[in-house]
Each structure stands twice: as C-alpha cells, then as structure tokens.
mmCIF file of the N, C-alpha and C atoms, coordinates in Angstrom:
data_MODEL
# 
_entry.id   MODEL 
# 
loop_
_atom_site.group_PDB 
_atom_site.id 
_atom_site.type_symbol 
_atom_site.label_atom_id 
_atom_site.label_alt_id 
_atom_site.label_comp_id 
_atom_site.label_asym_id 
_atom_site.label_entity_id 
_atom_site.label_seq_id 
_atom_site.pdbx_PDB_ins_code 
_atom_site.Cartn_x 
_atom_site.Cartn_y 
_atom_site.Cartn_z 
_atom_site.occupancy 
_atom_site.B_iso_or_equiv 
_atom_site.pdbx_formal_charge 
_atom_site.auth_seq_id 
_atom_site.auth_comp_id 
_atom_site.auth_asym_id 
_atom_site.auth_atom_id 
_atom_site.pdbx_PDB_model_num 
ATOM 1   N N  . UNK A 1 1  ? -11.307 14.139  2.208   1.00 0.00 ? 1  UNK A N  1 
ATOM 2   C CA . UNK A 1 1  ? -9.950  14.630  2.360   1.00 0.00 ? 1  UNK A CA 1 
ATOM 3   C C  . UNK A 1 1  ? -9.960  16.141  2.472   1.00 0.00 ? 1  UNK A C  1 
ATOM 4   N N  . UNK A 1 2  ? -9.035  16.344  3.260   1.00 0.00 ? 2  UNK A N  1 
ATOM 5   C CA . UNK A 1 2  ? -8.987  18.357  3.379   1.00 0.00 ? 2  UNK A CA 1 
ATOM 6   C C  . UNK A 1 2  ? -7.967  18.638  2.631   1.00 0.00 ? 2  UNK A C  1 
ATOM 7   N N  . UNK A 1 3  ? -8.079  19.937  2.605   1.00 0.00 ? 3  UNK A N  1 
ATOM 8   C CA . UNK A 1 3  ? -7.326  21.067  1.475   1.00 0.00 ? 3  UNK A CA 1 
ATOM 9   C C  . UNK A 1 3  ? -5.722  20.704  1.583   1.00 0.00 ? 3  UNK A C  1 
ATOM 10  N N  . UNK A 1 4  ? -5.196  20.102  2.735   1.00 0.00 ? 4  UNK A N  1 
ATOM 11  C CA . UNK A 1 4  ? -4.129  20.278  2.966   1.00 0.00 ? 4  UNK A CA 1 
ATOM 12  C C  . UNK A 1 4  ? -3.390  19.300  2.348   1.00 0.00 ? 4  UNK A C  1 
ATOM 13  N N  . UNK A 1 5  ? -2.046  19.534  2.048   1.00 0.00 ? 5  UNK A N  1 
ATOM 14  C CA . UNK A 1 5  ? -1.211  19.005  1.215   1.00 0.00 ? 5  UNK A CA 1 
ATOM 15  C C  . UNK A 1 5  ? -0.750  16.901  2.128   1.00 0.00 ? 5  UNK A C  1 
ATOM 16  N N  . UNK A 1 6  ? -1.247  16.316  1.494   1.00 0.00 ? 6  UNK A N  1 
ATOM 17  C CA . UNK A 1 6  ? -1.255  14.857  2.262   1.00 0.00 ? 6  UNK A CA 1 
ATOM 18  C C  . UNK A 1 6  ? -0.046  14.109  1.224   1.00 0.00 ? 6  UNK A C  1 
ATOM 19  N N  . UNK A 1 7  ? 0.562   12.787  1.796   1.00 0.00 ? 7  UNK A N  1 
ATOM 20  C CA . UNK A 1 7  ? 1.237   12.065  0.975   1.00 0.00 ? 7  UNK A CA 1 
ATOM 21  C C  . UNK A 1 7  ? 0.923   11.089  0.206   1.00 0.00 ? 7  UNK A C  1 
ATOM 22  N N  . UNK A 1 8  ? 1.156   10.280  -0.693  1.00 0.00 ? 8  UNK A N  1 
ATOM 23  C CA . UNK A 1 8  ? 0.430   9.271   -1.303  1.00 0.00 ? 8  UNK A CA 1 
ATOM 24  C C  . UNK A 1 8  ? -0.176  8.330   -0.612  1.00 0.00 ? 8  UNK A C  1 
ATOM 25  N N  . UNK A 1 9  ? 0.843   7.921   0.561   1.00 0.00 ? 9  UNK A N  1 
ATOM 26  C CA . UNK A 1 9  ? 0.362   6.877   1.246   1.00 0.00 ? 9  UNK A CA 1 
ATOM 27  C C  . UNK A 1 9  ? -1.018  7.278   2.437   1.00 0.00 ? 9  UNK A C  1 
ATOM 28  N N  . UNK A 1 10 ? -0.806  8.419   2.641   1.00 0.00 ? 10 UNK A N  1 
ATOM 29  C CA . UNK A 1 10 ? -2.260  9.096   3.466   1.00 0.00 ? 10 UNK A CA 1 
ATOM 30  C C  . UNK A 1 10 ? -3.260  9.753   2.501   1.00 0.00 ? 10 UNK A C  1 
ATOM 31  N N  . UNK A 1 11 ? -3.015  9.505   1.477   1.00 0.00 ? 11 UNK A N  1 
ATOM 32  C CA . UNK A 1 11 ? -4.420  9.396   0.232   1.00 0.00 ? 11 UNK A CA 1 
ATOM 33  C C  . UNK A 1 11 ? -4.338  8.123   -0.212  1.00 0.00 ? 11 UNK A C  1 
ATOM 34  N N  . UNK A 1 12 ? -3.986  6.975   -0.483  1.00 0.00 ? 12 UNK A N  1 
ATOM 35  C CA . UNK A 1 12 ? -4.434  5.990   -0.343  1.00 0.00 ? 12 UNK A CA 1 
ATOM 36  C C  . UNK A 1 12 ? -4.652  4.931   0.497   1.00 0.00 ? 12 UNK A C  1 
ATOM 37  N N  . UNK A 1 13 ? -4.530  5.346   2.034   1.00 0.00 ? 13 UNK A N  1 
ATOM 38  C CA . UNK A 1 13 ? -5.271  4.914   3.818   1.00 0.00 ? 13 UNK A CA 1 
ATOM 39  C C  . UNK A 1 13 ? -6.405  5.564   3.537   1.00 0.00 ? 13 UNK A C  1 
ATOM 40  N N  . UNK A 1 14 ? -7.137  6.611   3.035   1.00 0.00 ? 14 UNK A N  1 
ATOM 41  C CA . UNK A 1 14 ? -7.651  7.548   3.222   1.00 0.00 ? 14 UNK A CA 1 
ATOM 42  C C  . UNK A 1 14 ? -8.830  7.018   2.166   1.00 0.00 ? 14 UNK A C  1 
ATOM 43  N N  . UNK A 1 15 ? -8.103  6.517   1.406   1.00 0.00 ? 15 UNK A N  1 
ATOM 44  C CA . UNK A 1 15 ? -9.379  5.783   -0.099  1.00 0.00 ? 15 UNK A CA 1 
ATOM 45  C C  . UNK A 1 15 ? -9.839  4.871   0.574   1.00 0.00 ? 15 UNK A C  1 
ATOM 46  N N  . UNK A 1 16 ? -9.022  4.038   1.385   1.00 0.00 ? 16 UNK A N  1 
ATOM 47  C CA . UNK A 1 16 ? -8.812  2.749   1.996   1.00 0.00 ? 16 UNK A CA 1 
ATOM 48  C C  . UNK A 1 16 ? -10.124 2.263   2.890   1.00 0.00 ? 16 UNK A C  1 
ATOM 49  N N  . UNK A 1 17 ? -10.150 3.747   3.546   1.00 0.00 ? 17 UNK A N  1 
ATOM 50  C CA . UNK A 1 17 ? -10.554 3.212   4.522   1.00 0.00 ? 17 UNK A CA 1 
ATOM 51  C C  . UNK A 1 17 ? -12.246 4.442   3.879   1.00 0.00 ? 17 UNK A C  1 
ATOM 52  N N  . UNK A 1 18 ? -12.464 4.862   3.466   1.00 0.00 ? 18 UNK A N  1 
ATOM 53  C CA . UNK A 1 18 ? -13.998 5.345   3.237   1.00 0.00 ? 18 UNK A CA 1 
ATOM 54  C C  . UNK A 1 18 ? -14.532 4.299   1.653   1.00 0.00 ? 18 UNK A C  1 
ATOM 55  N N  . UNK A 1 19 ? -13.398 3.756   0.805   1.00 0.00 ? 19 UNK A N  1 
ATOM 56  C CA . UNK A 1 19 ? -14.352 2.566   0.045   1.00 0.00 ? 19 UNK A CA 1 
ATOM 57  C C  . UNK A 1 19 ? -13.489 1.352   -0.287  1.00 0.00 ? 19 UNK A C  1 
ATOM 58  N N  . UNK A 1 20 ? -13.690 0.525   1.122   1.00 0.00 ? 20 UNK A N  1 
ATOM 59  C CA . UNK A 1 20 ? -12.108 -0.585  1.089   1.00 0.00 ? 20 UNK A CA 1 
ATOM 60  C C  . UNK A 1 20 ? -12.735 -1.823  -0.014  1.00 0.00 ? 20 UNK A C  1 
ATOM 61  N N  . UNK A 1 21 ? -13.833 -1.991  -0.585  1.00 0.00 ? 21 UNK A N  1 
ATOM 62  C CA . UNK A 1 21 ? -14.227 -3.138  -1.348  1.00 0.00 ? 21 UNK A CA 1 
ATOM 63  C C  . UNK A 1 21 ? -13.835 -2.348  -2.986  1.00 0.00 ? 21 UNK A C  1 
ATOM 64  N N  . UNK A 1 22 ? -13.953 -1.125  -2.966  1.00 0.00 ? 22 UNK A N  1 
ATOM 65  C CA . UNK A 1 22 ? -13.771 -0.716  -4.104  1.00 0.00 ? 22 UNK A CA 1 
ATOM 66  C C  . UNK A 1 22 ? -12.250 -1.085  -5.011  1.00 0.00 ? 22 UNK A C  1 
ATOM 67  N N  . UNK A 1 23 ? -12.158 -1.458  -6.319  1.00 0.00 ? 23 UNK A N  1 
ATOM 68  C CA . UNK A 1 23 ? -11.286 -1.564  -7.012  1.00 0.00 ? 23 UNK A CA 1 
ATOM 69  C C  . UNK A 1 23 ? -10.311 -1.086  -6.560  1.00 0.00 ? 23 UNK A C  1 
ATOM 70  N N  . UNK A 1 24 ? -8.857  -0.889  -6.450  1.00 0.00 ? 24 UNK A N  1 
ATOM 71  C CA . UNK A 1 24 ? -8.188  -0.395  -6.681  1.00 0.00 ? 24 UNK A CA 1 
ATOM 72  C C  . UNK A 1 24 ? -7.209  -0.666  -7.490  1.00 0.00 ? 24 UNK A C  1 
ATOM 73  N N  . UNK A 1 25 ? -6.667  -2.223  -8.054  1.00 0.00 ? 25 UNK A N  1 
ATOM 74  C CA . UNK A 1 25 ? -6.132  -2.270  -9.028  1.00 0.00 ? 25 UNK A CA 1 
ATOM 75  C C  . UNK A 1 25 ? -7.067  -3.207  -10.178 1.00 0.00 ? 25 UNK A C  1 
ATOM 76  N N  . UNK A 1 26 ? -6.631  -3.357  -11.438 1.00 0.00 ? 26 UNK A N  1 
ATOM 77  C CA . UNK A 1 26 ? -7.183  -4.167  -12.245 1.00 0.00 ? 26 UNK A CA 1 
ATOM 78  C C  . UNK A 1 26 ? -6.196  -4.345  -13.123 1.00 0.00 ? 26 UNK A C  1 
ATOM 79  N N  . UNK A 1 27 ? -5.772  -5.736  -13.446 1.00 0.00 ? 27 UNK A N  1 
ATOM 80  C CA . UNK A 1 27 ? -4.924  -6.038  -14.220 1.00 0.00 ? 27 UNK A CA 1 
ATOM 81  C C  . UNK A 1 27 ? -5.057  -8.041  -14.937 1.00 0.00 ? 27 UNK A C  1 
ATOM 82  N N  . UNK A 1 28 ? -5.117  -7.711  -16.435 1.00 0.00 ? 28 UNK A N  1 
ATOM 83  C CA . UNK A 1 28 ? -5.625  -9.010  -16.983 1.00 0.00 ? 28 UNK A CA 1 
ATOM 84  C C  . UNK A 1 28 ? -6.766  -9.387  -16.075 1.00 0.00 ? 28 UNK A C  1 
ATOM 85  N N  . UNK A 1 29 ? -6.927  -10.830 -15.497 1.00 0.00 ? 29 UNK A N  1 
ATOM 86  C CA . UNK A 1 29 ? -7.861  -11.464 -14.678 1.00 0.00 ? 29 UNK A CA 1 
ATOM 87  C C  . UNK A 1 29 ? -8.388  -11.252 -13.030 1.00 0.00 ? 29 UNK A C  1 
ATOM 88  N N  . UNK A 1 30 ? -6.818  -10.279 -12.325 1.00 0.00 ? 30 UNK A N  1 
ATOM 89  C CA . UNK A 1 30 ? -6.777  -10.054 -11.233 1.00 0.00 ? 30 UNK A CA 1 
ATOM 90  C C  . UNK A 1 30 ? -7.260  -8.938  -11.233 1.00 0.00 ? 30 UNK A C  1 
ATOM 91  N N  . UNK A 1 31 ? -7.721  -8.556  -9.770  1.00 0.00 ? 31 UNK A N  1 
ATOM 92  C CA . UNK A 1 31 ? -8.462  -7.637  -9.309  1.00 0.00 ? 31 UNK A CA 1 
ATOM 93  C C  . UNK A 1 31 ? -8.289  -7.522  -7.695  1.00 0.00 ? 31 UNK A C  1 
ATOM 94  N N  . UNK A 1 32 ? -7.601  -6.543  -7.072  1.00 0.00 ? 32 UNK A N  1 
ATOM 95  C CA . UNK A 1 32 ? -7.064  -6.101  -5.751  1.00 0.00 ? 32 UNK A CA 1 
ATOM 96  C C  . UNK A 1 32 ? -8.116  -4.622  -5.072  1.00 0.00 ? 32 UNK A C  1 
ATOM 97  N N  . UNK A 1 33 ? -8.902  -5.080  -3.973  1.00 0.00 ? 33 UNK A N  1 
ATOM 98  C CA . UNK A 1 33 ? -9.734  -3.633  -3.795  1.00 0.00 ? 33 UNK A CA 1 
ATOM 99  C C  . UNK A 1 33 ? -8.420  -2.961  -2.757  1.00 0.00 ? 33 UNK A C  1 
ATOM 100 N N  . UNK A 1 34 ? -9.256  -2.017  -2.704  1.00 0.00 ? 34 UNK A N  1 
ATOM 101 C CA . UNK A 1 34 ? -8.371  -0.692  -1.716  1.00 0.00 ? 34 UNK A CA 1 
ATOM 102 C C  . UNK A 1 34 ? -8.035  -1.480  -0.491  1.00 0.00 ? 34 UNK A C  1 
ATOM 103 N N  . UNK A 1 35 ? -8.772  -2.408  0.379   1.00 0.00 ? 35 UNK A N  1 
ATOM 104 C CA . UNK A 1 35 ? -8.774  -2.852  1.785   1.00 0.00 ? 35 UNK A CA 1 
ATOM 105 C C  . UNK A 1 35 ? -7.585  -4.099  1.507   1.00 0.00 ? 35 UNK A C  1 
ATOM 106 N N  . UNK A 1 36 ? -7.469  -4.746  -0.030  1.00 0.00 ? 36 UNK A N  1 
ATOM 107 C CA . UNK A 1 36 ? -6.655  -6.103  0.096   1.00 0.00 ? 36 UNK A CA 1 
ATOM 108 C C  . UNK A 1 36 ? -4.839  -4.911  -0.528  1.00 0.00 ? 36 UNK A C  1 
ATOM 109 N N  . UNK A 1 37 ? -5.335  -4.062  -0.902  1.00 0.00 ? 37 UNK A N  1 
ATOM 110 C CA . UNK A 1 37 ? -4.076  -3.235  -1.668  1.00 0.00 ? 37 UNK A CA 1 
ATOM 111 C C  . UNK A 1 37 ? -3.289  -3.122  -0.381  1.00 0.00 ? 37 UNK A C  1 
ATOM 112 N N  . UNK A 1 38 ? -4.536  -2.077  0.726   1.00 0.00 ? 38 UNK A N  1 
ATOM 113 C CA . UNK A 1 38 ? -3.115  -1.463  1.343   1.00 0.00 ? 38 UNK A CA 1 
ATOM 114 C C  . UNK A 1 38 ? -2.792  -2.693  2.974   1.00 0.00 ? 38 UNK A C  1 
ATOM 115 N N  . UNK A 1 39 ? -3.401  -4.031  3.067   1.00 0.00 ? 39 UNK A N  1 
ATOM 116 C CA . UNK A 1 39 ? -3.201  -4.633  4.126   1.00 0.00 ? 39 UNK A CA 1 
ATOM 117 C C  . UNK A 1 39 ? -1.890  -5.575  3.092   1.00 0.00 ? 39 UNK A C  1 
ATOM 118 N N  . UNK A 1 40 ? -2.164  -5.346  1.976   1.00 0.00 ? 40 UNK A N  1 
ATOM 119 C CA . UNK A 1 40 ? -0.677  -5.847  1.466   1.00 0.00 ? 40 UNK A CA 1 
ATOM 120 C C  . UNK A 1 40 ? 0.773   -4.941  1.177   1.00 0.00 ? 40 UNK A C  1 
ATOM 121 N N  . UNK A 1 41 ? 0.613   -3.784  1.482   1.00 0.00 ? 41 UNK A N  1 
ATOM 122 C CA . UNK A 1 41 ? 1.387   -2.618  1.471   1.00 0.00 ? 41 UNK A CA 1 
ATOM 123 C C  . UNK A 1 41 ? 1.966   -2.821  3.072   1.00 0.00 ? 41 UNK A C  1 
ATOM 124 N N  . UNK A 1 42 ? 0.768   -2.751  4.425   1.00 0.00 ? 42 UNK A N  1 
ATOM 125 C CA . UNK A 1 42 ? 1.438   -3.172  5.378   1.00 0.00 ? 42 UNK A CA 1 
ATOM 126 C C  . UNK A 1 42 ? 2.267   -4.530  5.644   1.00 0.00 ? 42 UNK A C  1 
ATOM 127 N N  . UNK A 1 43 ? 2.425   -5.230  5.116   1.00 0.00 ? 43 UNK A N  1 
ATOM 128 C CA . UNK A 1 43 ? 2.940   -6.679  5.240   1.00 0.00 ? 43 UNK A CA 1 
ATOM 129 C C  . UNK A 1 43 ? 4.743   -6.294  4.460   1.00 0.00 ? 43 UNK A C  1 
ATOM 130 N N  . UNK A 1 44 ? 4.289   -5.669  3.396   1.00 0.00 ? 44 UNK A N  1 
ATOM 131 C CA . UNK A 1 44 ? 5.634   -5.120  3.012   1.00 0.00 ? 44 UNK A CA 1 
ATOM 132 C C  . UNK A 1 44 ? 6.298   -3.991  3.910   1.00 0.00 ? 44 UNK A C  1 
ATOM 133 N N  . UNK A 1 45 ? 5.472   -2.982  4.460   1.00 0.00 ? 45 UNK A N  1 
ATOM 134 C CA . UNK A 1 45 ? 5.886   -2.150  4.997   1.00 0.00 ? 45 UNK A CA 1 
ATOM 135 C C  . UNK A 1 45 ? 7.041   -2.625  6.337   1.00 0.00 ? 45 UNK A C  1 
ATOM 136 N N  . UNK A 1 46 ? 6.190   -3.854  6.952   1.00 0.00 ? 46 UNK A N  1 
ATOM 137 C CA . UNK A 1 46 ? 6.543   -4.713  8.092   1.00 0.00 ? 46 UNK A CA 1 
ATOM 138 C C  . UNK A 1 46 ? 7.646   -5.051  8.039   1.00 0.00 ? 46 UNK A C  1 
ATOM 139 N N  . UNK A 1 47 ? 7.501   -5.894  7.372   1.00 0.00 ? 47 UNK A N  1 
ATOM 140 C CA . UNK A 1 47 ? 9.190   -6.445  6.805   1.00 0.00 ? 47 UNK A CA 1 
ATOM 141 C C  . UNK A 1 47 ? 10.150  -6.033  6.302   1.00 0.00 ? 47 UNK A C  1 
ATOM 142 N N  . UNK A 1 48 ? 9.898   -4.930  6.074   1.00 0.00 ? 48 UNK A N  1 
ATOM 143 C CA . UNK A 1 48 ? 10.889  -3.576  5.490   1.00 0.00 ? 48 UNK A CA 1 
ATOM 144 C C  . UNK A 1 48 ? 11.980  -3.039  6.846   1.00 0.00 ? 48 UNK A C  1 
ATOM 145 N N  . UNK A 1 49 ? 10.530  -3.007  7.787   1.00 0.00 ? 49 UNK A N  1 
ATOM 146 C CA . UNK A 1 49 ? 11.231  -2.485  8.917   1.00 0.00 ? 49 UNK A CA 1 
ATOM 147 C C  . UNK A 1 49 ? 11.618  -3.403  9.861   1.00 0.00 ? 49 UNK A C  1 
ATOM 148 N N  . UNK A 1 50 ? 11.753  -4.766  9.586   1.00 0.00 ? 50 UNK A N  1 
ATOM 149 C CA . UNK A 1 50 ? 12.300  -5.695  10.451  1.00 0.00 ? 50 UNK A CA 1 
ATOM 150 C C  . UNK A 1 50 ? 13.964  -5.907  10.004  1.00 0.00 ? 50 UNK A C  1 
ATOM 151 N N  . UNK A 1 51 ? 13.730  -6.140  8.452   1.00 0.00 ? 51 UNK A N  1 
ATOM 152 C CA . UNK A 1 51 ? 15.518  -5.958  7.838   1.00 0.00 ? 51 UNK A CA 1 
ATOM 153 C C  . UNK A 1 51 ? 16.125  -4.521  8.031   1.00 0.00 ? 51 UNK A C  1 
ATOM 154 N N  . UNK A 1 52 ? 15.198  -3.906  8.791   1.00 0.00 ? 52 UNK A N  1 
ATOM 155 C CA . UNK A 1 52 ? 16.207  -2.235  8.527   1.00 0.00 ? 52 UNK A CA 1 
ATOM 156 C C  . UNK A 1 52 ? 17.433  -2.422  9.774   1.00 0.00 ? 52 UNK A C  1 
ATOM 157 N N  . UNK A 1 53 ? 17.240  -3.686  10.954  1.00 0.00 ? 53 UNK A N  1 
ATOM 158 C CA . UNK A 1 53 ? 18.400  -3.991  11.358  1.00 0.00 ? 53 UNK A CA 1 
ATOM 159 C C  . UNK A 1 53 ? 19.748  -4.663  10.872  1.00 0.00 ? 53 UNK A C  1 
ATOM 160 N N  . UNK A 1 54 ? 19.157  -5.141  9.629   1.00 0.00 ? 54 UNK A N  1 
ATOM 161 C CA . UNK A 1 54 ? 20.545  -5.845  9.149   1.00 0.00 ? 54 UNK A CA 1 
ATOM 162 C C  . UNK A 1 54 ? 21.307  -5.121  8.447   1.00 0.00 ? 54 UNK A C  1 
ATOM 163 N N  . UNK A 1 55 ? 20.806  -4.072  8.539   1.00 0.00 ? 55 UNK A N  1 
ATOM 164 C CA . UNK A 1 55 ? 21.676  -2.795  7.451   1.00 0.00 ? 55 UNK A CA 1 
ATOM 165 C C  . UNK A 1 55 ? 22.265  -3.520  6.119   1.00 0.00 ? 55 UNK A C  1 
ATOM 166 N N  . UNK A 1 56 ? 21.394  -3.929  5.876   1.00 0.00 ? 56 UNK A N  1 
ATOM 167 C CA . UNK A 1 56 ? 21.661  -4.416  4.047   1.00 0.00 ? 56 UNK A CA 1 
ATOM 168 C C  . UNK A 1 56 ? 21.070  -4.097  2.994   1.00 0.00 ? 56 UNK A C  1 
ATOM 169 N N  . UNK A 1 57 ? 21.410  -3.683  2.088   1.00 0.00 ? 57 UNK A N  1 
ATOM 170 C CA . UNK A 1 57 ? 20.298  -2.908  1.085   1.00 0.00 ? 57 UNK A CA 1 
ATOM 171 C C  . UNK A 1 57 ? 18.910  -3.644  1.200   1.00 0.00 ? 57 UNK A C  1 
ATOM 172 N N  . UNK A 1 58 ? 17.800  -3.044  0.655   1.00 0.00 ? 58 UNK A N  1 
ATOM 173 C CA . UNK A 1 58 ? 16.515  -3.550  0.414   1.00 0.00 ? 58 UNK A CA 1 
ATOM 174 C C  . UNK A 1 58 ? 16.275  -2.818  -0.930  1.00 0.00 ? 58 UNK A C  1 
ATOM 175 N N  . UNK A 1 59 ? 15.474  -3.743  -1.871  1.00 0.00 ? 59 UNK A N  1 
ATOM 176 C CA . UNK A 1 59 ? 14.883  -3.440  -2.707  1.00 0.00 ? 59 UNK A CA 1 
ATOM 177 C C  . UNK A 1 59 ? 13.523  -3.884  -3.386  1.00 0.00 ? 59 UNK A C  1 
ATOM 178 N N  . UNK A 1 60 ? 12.903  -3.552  -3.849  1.00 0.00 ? 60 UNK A N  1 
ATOM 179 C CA . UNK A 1 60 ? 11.718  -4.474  -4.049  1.00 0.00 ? 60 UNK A CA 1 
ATOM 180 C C  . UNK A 1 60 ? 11.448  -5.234  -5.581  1.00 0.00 ? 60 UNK A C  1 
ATOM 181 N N  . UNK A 1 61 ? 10.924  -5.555  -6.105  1.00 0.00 ? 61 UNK A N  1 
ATOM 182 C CA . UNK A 1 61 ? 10.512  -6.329  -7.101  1.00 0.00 ? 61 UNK A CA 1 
ATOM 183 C C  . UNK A 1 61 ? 9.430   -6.197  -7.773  1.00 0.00 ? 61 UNK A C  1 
ATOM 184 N N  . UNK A 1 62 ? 8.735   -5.586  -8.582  1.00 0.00 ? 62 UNK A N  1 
ATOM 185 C CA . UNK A 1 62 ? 7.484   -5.479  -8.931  1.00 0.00 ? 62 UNK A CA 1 
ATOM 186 C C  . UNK A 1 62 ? 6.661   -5.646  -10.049 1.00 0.00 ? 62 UNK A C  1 
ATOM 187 N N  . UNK A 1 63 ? 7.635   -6.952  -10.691 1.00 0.00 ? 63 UNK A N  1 
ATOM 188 C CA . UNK A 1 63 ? 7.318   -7.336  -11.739 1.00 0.00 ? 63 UNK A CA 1 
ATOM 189 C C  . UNK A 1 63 ? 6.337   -6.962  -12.921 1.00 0.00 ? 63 UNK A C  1 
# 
C-alpha cells in the first residue's frame, strides 16, 4: 500500500487481493479469509445497487 490516504474498502481489496486465504474474520467456530470476506461484501454491494431503484430505505442486519 502507498503513503496515500486510501478508504477502508481499498485497504481491505488491497489485503484481499495480496493474502486472499489469509484470515480475516474469526468468530466462535467460523472462520471467513480475506478472498470469501470481500466476494461476500460484493454480493451485498450488488444488491444494494439493484434496490437503489426502488427508492426505499435499505438497511442492513448484522447480527
């Protein structure tokens, strides 16, 4: 990564993609690497922007 000021989501594409098997979450029994984190970030991202025609709130859930 360079000096320059990046956003969360282009520091974690950026983890993503130089160590995608590596951990990125751990919680109780489950375990999500960087490559399954952020191809599940795009799937949300997707569908985010498919309801942005129905002009109806969106919110997420994250139990």
């Amino acid at each position: 990564m360079s000096n320059s000021l990046i956003t969360p989501t282009e520091a974690l594409l950026e983890v993503a993609k130089q160590h995608p098997f590596l951990a990125a979450i751990k919680t109780g029994g489950d375990q999500w690497s960087y490559a399954a984190l952020w191809a599940r970030i795009r799937q949300i991202a997707d569908k985010i922007h498919d309801l942005d025609d129905t002009r109806n709130p969106i919110g997420l859930y994250t139990g």
